[in-house]
LOMI-661638 format. One line per 2 residues: for each residue y, z, x of N, C-alpha, C. Coordinates in steps of 0.05 Angstrom, whole numbers, plus 5000, padded with zeros to 4 digits. Example, Ala and Ser with C-alpha at 12.3 -4.5 7.8 and 13.67 -1.06 7.14 Angstrom:
4886 5156 5264 4910 5156 5246 4934 5156 5264  4955 5142 5257 4979 5143 5273 5001 5157 5258 $
REM end
This chain:
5160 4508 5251 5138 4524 5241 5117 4506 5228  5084 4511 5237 5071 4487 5232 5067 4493 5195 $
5050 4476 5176 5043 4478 5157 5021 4510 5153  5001 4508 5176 4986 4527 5165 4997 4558 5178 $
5019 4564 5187 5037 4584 5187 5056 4589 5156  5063 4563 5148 5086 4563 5123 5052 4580 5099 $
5039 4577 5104 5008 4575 5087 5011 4594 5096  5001 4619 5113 4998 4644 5131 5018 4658 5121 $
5041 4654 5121 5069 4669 5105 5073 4666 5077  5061 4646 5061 5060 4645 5040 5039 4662 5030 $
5022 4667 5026 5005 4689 5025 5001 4708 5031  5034 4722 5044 5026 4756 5047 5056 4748 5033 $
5071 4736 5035 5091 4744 5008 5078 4747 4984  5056 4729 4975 5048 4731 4942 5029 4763 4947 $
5030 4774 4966 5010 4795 4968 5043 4810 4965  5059 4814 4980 5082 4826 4981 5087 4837 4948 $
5094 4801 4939 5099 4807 4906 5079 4822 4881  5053 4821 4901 5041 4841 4880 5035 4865 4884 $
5048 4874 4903 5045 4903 4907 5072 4910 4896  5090 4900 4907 5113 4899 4893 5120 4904 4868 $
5107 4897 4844 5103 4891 4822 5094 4919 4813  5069 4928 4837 5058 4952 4825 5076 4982 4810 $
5091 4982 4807 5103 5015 4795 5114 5000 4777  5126 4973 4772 5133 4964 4746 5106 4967 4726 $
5094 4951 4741 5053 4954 4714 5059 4980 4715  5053 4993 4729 5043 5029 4718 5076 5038 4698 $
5098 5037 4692 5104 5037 4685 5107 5027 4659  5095 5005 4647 5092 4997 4627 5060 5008 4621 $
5046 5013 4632 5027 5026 4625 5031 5053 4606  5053 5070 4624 5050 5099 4619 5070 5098 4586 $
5088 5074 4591 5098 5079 4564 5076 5067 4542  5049 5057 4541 5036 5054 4524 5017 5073 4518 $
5012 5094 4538 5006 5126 4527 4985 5121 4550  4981 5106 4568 4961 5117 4589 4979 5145 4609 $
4953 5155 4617 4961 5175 4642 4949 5169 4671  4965 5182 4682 4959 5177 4718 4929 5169 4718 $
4917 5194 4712 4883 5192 4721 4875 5162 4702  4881 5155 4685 4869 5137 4682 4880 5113 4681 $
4901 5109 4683 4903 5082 4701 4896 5077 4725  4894 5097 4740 4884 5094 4767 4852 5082 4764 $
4841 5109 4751 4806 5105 4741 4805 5076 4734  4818 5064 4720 4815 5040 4704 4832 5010 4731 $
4838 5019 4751 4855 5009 4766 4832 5002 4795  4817 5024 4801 4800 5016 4825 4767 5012 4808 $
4764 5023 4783 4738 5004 4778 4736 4985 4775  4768 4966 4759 4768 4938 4749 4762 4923 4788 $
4783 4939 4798 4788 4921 4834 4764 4926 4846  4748 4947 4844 4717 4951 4852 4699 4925 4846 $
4696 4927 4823 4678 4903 4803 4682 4879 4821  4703 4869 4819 4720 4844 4823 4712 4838 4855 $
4717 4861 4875 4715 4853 4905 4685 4860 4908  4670 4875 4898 4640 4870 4902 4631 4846 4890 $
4640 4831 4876 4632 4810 4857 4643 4791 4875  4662 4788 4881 4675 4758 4904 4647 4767 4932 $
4647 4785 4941 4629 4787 4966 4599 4778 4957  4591 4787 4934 4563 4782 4925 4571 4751 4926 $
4584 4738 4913 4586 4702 4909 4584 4695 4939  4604 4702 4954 4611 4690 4974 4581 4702 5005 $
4561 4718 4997 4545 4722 5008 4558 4738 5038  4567 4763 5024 4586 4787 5048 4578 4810 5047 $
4564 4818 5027 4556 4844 5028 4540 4846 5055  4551 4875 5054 4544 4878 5073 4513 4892 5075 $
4487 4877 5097 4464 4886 5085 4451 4916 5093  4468 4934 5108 4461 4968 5108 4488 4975 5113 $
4498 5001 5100 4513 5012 5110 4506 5045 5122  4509 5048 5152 4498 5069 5156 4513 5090 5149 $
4497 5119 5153 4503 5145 5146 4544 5147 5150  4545 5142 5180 4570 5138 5181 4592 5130 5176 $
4582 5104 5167 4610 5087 5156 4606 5096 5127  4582 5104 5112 4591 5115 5090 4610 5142 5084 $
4606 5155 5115 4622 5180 5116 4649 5169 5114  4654 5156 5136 4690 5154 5134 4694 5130 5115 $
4676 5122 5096 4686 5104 5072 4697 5121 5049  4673 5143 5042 4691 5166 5028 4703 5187 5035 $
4701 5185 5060 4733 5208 5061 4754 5182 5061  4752 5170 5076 4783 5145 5064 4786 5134 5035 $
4767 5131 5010 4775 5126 4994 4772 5148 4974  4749 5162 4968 4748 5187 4946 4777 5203 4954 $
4790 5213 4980 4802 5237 4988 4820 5224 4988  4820 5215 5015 4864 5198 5030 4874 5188 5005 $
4855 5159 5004 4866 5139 4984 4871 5153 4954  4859 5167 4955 4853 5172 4919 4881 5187 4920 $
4886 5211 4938 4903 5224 4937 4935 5218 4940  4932 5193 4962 4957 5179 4961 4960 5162 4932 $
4943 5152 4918 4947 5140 4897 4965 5155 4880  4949 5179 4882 4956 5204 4854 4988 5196 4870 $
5000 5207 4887 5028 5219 4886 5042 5201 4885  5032 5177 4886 5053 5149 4888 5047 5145 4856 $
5031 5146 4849 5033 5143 4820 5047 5167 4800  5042 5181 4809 5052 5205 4797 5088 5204 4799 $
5098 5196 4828 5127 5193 4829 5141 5169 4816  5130 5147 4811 5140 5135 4784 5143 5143 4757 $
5122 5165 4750 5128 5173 4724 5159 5194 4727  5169 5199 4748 5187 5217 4749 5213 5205 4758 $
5218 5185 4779 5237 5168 4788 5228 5138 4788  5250 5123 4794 5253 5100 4786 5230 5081 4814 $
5214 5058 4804 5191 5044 4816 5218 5038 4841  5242 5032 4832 5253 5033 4870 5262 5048 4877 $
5266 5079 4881 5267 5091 4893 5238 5094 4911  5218 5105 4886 5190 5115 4892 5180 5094 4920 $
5184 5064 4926 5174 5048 4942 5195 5046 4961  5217 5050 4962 5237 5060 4984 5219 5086 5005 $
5219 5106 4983 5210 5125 4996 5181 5126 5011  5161 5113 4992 5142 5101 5012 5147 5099 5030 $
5161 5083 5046 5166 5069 5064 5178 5077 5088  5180 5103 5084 5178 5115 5097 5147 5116 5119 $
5128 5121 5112 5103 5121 5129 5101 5106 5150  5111 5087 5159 5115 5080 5186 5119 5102 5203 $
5144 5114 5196 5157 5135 5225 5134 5162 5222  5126 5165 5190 5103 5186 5196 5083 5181 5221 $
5078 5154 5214 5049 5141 5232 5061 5153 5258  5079 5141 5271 5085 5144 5291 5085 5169 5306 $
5102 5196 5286 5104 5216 5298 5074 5232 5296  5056 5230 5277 5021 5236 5274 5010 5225 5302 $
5015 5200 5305 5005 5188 5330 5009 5197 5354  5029 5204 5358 5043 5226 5384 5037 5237 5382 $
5030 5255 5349 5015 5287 5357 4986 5284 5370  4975 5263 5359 4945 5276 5363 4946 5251 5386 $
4959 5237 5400 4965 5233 5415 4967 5245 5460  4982 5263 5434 4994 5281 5465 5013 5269 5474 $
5032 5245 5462 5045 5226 5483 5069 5221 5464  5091 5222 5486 5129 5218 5475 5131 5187 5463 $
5136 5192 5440 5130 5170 5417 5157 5143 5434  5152 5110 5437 5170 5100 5462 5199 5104 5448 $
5225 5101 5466 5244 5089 5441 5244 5079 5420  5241 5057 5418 5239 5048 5397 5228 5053 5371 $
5203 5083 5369 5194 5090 5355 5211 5119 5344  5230 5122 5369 5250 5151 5357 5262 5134 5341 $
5281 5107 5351 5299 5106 5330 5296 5095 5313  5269 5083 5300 5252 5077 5276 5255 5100 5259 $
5245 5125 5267 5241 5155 5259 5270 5163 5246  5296 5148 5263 5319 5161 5261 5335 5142 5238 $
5321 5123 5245 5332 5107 5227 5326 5109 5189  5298 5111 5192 5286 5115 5170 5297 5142 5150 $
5302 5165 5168 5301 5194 5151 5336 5184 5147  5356 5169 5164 5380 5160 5154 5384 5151 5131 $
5365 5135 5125 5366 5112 5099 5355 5123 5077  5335 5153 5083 5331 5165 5056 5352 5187 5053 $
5361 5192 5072 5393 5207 5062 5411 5202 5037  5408 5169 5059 5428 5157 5032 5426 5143 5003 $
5389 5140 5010 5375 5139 4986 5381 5166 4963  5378 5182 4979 5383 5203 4951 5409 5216 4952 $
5420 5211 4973 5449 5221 4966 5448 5250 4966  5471 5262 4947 5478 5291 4955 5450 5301 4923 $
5450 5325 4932 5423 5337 4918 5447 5350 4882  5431 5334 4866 5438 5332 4838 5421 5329 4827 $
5420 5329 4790 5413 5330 4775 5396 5306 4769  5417 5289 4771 5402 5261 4775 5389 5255 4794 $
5373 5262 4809 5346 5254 4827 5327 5281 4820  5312 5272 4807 5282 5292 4800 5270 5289 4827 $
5273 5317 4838 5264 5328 4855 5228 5323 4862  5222 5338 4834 5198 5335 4835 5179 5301 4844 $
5198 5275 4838 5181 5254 4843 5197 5251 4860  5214 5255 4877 5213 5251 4907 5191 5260 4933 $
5183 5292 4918 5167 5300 4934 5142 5281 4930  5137 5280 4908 5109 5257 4899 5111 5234 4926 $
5133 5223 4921 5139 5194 4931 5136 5202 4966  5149 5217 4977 5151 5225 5003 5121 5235 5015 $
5107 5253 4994 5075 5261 5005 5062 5236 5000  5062 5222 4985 5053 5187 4981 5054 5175 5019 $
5082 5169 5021 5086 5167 5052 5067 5178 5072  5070 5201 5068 5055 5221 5090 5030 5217 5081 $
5020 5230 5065 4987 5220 5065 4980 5181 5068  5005 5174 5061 4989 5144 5068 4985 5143 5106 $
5012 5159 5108 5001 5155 5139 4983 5161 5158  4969 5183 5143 4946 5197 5154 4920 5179 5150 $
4921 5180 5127 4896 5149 5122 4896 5133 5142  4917 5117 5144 4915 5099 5179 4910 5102 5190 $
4922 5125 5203 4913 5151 5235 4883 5150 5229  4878 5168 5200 4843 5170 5207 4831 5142 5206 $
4842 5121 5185 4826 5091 5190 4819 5087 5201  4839 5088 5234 4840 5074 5258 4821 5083 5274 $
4819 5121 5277 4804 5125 5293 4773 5138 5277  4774 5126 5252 4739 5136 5239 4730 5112 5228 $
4741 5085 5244 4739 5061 5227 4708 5057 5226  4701 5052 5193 4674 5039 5191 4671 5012 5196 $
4680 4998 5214 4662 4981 5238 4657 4952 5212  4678 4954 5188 4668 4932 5168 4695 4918 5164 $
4680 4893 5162 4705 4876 5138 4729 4888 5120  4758 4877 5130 4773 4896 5112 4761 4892 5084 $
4763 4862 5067 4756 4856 5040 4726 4881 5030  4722 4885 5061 4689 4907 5043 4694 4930 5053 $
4704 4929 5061 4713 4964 5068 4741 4971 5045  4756 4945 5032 4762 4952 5008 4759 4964 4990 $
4746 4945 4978 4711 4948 4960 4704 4981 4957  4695 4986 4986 4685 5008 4978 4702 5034 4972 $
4730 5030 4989 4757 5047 4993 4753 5046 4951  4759 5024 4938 4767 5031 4908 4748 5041 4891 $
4716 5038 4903 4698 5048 4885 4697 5080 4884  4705 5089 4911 4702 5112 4909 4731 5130 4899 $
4752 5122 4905 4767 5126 4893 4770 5127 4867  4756 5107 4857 4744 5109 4826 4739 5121 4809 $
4713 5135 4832 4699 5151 4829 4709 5177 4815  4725 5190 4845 4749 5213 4844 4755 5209 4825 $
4775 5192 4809 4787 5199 4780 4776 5204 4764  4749 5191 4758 4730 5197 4739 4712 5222 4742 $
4715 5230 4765 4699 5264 4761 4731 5280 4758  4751 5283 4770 4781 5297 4763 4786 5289 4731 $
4787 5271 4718 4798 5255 4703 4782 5268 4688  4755 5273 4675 4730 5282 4674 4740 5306 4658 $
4738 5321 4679 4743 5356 4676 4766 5367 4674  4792 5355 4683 4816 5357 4673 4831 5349 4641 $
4805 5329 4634 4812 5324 4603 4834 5297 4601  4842 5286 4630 4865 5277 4635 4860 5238 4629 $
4826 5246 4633 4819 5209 4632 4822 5211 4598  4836 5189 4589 4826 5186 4556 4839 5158 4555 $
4824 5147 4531 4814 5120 4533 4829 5111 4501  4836 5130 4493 4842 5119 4463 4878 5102 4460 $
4886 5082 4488 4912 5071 4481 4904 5048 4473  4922 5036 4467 4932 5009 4444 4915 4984 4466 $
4910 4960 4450 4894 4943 4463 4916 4924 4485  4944 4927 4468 4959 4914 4498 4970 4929 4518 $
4963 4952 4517 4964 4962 4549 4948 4959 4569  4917 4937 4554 4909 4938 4579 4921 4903 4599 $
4940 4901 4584 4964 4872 4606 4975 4893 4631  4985 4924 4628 5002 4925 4650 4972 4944 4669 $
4948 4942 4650 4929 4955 4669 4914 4942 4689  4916 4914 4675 4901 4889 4685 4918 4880 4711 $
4945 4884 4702 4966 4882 4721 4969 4890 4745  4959 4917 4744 4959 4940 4774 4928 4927 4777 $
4903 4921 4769 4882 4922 4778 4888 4899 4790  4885 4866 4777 4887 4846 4790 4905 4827 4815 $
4926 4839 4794 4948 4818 4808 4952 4849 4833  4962 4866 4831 4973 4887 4849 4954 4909 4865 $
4924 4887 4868 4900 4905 4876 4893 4880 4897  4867 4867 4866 4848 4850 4887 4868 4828 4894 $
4884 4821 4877 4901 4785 4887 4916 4797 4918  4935 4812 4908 4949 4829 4945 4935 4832 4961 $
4912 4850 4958 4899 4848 4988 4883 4825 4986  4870 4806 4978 4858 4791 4984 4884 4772 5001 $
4900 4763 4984 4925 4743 5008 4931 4755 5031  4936 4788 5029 4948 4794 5062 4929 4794 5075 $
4905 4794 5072 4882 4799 5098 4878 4758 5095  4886 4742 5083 4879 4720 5088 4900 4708 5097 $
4923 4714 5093 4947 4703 5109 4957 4725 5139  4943 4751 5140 4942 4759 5168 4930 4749 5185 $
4907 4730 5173 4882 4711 5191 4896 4692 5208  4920 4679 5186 4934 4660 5193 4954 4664 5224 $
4974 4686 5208 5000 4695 5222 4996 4707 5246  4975 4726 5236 4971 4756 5261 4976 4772 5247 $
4972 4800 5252 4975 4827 5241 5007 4838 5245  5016 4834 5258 5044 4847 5269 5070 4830 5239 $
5062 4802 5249 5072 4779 5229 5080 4792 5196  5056 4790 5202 5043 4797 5171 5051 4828 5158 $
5050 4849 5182 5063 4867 5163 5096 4875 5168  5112 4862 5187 5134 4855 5169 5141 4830 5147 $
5134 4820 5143 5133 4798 5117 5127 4813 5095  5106 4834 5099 5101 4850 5070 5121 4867 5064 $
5141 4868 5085 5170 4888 5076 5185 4878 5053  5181 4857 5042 5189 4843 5021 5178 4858 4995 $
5154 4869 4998 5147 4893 4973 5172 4899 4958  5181 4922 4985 5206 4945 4962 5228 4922 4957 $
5236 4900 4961 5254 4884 4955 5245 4870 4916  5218 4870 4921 5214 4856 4891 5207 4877 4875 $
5199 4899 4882 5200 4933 4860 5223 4930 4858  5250 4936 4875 5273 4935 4869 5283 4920 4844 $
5283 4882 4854 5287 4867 4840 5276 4869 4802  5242 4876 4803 5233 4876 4780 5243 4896 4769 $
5254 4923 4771 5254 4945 4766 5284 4937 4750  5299 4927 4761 5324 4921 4760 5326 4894 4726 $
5308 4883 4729 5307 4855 4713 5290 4864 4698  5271 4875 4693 5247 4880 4675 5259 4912 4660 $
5273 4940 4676 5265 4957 4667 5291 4964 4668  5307 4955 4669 5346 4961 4669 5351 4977 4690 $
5334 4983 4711 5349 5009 4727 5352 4997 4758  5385 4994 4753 5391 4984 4774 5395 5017 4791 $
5399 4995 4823 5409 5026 4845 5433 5018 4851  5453 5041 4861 5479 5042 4868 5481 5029 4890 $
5504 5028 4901 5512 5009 4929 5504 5025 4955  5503 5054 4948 5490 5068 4978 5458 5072 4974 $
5465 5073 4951 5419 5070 4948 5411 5049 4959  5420 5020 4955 5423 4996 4967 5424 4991 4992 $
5450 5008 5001 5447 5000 5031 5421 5030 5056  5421 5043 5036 5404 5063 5047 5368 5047 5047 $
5355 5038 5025 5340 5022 5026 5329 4999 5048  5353 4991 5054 5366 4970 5072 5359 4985 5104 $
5367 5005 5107 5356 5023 5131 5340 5028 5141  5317 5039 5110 5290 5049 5106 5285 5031 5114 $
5275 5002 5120 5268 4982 5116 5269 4974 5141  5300 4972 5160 5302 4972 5179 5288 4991 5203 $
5284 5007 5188 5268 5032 5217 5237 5031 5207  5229 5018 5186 5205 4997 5188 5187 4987 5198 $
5210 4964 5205 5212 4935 5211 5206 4942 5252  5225 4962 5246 5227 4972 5276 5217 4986 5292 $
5202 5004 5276 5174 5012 5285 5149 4994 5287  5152 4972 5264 5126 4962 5268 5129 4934 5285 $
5146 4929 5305 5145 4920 5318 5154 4938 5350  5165 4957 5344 5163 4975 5370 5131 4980 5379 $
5117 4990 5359 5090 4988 5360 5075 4971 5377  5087 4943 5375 5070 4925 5396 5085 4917 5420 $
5107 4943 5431 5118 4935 5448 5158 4920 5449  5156 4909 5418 5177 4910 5410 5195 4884 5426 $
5166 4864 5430 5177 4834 5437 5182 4814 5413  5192 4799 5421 5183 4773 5404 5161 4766 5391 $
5163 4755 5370 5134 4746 5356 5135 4715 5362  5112 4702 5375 5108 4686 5384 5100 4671 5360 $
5102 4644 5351 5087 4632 5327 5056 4626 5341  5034 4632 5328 5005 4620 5336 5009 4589 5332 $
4996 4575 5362 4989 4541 5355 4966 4543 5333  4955 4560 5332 4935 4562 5309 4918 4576 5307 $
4909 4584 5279 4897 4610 5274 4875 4623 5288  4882 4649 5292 4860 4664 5317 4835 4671 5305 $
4828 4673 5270 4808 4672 5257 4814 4649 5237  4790 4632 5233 4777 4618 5205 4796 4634 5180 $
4806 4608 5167 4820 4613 5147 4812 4630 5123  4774 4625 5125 4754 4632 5108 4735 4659 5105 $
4760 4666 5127 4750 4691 5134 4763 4718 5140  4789 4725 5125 4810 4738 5134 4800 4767 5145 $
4773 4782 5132 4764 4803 5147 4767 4809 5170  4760 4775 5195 4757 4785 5219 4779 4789 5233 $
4800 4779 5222 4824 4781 5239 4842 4821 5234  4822 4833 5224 4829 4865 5223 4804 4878 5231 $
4780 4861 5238 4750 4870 5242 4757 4905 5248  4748 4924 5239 4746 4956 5252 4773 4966 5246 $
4788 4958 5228 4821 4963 5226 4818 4976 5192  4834 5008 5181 4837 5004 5159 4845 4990 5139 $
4837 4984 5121 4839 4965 5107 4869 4974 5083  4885 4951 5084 4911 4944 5077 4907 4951 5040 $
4916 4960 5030 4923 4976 4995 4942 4985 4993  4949 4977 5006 4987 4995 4994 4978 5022 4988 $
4997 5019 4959 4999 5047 4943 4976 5045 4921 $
REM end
């Protein structure tokens, strides 16, 4: 493997680890008395600021955005995104940051079976047993239905999945025609936005917590916002797209890990190996996706290192949760 591959993989792991990271920050957030709406609110204006501010330096803005791409900029970030935010955030405050990103993780086999629908077309092998694999491994993620699994943030965590997958679907086919890093950008401003008019009128934004909560807010904005997606769209430049998003399967492995080391809550040995599944029907979709060959190593990168946008040019842009 050459050097600027080990470089290409090293940078969607550190992107891995900070998404990863993400439901531990919001977690230490919420025990400092923030609420959903406003760590979020406080979560895509800091990452707004920050990625309009790197594009203004780096001379990227973009100089019109037409009627259009501002259409599917806010329906993908005020609506999809904002909304997938809410329930992935919302299902940490109820179950544990590894379950909640297990269950994520699910959205692959959503993609797949959405894609068939509006499709018209028998999703290939390899995408059934991604599908089959996946709803296996949340079986055994939650095990038999008890007291101990709050119901209520599974559903959070599972509509998280599903609306993330719809976001893609529409990404893909209402793509605004921009730079992922600026089609970021604008995905968090408006999202932003949303919390602050909801947040607003719900009474739910309030600003009066302690001055060190804003470490685990700074936390979700920087490290688990702009630092993540800025490395995976710069080490997807490197690797390729396919590469790159199994490497980011490493996420629910370090929520796991931190969750476990930072917040005492370990998972049992079938949560473990059920995770392990999820992961696998993944892995297996998102390479059935391209056919479900080998990944070839690149002799070298298909875009400029300096430029990770183009290697997703017209592609939704990568935010996790």
């Amino acid at each position: 493997m050459s050097r600027t591959v080990w470089r290409g993989s090293a940078l969607v792991a550190v992107s891995a680890a900070g998404f990863g990271l993400m439901p531990v920050f919001a977690r230490y957030a919420y025990s400092a008395g923030l609420t959903v709406s406003t760590l979020l609110f406080l979560r895509f204006a800091v990452a707004a600021t920050l990625l309009f501010g790197y594009l203004a330096v780096r001379r990227r803005l973009p100089r019109r955005v037409t009627a259009r791409q501002f259409g599917a900029l806010l329906l993908l970030g005020a609506v999809l995104y904002a909304l997938q935010s809410l329930f992935y955030f919302s299902a940490v405050e109820h179950i544990s940051p590894a379950l909640a990103v297990l269950l994520l993780y699910l959205y692959p086999a959503f993609v797949l079976l959405l894609s068939s629908a509006l499709g018209r077309y028998r999703p290939p092998l390899a995408g059934v047993v991604a599908i089959l694999l996946s709803l296996a491994g949340m079986a055994l993620v939650l095990g038999r239905p008890s007291a101990a699994v709050n119901l209520v943030g599974v559903l959070y965590a599972v509509g998280a999945a599903g609306v993330y997958a719809v976001y893609i679907v529409v990404g893909d086919r209402t793509s605004a025609g921009l730079p992922p890093l600026t089609t970021s950008a604008f995905v968090a401003s408006f999202a932003g936005t949303s919390f602050l008019v909801v947040g607003t009128g719900t009474g739910e934004l309030r600003f009066g917590f302690p001055a060190h909560a804003w470490l685990p807010v700074l936390g979700v904005a920087v490290v688990s916002t702009v630092v993540a997606i800025g490395a995976f769209f710069a080490g997807m430049a490197v690797i390729g797209p396919t590469r790159a998003s199994i490497m980011s399967m490493v996420e629910p492995v370090v929520s796991i890990g931190a969750a476990w080391v930072l917040l005492g809550e370990a998972m049992t040995p079938w949560q473990a190996l059920g995770g392990a599944v999820v992961l696998a029907g993944a892995v297996w979709g998102v390479t059935g996706a391209v056919g479900g060959g080998t990944l070839a190593e690149p002799s070298e990168p298909a875009t400029p290192a300096d430029d990770p946008g183009a290697a997703a040019q017209g592609r939704p842009a990568r935010t996790s949760a």
